[in-house]
Short mmCIF file of the C-alpha atoms (twelve columns), coordinates in Angstrom:
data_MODEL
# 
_entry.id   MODEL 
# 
loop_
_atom_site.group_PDB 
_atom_site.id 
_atom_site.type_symbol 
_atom_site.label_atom_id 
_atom_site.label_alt_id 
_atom_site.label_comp_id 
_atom_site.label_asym_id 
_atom_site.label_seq_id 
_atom_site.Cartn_x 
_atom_site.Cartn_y 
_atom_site.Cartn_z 
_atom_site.pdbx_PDB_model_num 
ATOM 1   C CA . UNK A 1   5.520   -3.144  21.848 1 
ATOM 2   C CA . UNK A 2   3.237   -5.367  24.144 1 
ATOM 3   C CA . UNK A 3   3.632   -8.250  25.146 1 
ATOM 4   C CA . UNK A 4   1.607   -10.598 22.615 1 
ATOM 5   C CA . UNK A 5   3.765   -9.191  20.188 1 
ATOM 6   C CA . UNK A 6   7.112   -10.252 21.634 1 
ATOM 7   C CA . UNK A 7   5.666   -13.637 21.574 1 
ATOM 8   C CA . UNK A 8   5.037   -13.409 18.141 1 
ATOM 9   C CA . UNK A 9   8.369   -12.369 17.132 1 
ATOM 10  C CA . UNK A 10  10.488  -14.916 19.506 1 
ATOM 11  C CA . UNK A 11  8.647   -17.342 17.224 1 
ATOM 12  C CA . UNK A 12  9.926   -16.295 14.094 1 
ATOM 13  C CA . UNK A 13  13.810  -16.930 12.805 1 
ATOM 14  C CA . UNK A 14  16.242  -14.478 13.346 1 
ATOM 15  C CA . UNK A 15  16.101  -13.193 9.853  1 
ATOM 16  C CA . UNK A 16  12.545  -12.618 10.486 1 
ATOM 17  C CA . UNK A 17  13.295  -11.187 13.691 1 
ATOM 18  C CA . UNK A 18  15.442  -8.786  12.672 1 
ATOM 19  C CA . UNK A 19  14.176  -7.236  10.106 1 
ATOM 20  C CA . UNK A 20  10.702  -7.374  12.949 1 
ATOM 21  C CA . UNK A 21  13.117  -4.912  14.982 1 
ATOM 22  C CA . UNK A 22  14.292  -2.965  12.098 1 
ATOM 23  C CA . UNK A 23  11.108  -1.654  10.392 1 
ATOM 24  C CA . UNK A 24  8.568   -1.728  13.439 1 
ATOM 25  C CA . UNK A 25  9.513   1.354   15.524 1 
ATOM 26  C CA . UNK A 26  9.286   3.216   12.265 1 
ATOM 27  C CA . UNK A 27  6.026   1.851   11.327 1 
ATOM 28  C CA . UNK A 28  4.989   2.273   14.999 1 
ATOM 29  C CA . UNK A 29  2.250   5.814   15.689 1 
ATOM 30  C CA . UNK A 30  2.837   7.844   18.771 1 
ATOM 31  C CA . UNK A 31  0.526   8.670   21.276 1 
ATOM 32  C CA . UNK A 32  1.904   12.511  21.569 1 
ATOM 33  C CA . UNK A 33  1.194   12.912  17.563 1 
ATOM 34  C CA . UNK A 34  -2.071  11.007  18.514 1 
ATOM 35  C CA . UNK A 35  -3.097  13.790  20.840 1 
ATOM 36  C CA . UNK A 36  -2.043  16.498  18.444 1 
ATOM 37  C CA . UNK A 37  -3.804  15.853  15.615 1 
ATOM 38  C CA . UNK A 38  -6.748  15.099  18.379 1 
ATOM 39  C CA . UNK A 39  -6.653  18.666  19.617 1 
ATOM 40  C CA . UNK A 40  -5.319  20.349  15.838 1 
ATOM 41  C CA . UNK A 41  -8.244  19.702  13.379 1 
ATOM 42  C CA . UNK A 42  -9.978  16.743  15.121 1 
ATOM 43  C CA . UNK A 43  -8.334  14.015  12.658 1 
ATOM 44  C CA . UNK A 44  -6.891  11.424  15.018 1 
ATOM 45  C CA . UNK A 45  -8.584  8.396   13.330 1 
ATOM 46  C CA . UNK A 46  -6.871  9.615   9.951  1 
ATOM 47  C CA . UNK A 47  -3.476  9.404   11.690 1 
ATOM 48  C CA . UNK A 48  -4.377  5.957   13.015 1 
ATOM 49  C CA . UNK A 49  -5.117  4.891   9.769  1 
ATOM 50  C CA . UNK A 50  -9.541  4.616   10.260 1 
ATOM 51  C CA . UNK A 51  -10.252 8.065   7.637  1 
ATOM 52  C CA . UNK A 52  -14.063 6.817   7.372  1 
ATOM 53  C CA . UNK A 53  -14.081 6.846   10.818 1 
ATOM 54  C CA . UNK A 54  -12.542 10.154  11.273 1 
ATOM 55  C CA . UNK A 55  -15.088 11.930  8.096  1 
ATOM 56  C CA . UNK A 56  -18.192 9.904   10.443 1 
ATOM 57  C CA . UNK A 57  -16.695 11.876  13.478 1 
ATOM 58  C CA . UNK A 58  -16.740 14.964  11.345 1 
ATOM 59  C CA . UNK A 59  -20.178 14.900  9.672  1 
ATOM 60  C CA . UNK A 60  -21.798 14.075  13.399 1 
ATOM 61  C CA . UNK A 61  -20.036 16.992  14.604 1 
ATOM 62  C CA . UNK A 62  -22.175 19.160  12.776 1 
ATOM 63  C CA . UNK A 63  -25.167 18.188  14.783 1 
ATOM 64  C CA . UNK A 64  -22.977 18.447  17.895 1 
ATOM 65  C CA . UNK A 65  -22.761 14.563  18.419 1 
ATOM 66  C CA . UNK A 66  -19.711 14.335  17.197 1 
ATOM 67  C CA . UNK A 67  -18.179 16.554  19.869 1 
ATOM 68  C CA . UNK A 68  -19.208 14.364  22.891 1 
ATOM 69  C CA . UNK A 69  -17.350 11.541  20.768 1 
ATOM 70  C CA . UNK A 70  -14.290 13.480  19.920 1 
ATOM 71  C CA . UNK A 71  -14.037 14.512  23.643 1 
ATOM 72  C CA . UNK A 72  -14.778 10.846  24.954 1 
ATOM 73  C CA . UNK A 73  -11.750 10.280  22.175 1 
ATOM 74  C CA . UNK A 74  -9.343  12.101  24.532 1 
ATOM 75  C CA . UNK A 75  -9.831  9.344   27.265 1 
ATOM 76  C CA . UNK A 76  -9.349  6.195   25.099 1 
ATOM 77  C CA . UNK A 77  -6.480  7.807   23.078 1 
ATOM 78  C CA . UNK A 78  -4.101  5.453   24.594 1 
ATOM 79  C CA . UNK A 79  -6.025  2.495   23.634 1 
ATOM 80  C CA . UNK A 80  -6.470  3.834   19.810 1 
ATOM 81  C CA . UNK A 81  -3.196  4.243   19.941 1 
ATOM 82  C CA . UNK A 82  -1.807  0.345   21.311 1 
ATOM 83  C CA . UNK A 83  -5.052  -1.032  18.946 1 
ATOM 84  C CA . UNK A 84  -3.493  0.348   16.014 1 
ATOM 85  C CA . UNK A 85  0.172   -0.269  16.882 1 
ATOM 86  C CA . UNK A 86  -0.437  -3.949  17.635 1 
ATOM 87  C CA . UNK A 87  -2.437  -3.954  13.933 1 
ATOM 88  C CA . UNK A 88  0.742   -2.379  12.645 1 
ATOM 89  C CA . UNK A 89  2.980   -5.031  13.969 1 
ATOM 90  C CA . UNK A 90  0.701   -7.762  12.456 1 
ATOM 91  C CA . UNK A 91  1.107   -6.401  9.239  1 
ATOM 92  C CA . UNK A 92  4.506   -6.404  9.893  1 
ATOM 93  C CA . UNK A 93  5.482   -9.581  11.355 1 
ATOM 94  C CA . UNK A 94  3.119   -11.131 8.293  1 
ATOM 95  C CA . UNK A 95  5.159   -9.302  5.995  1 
ATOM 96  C CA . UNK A 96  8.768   -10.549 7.426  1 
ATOM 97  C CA . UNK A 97  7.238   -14.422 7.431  1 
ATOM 98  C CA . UNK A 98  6.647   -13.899 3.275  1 
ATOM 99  C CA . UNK A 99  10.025  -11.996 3.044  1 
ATOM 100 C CA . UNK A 100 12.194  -14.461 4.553  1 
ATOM 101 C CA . UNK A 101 10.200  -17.847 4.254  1 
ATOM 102 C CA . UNK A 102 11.464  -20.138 6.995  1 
ATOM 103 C CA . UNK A 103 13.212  -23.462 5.058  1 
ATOM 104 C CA . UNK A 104 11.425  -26.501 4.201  1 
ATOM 105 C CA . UNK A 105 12.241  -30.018 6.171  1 
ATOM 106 C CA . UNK A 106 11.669  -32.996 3.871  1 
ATOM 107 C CA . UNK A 107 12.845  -35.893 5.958  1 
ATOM 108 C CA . UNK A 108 14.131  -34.667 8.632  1 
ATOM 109 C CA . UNK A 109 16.876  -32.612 6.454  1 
ATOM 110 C CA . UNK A 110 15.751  -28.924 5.150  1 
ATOM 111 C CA . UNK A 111 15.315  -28.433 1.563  1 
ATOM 112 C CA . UNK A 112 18.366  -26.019 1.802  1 
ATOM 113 C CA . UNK A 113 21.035  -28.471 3.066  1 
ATOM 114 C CA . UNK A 114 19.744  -30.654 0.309  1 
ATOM 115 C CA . UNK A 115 20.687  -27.556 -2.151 1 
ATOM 116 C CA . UNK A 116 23.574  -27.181 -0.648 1 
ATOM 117 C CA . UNK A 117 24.924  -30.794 -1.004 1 
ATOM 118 C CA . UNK A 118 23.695  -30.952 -5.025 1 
ATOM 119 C CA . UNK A 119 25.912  -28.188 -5.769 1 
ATOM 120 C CA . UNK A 120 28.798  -29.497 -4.081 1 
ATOM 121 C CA . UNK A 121 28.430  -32.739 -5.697 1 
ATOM 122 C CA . UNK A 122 28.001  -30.565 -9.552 1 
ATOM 123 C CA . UNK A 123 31.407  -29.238 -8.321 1 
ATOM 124 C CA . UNK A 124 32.977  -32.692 -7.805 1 
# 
């Protein structure tokens, strides 16, 4: 997780935050796997989630292109890698903010205190 993405999070409530923590590292590719399916059948773009990329890399390695890109590809496998894990933990801190909206404040108060004191008052 880099830094910019820490930021992100200590901005959102702990709800948010939580579930942040919970469902990233599972979410999150690794650089090893990277580098395997780099060496395995040349498909490292599919694993990072770019296929048209990878079938691009594919179709210019028949004219031998390709390979000078696939090889340059073992150099900036690190940066594929945090480029697509910081993409991945967009995704997912924009999916925790429309999971667990943060509460309203109408006049100072939030709209879930004001909940809150309507039922209490039904009860009464």
């Amino acid at each position: 997780m880099d830094a910019q993405t820490r930021l992100e999070i200590q901005n959102l409530t702990e709800q948010q935050q939580q579930y942040v923590i919970q469902t990233l590292p599972a979410k999150e590719k690794s650089l090893s796997s990277a580098y395997i399916f780099w060496v395995l059948f040349g498909a490292h773009y599919f694993y990072l989630h770019k296929p048209f990329k990878n079938i691009f890399l594919w179709l210019l390695c028949c004219i031998y292109i390709g390979v000078i890109w696939w090889v340059f590809d073992l150099f900036r496998m690190k940066s594929l890698v945090a480029d697509c894990n910081r993409e991945i933990a967009k995704q997912v801190i924009h999916d925790a903010i429309l999971l667990y909206p943060k509460p309203q404040k109408v006049h100072g108060e939030t709209i879930d205190a004001e909940f809150e004191e309507s039922k209490k008052e039904e009860k009464a």
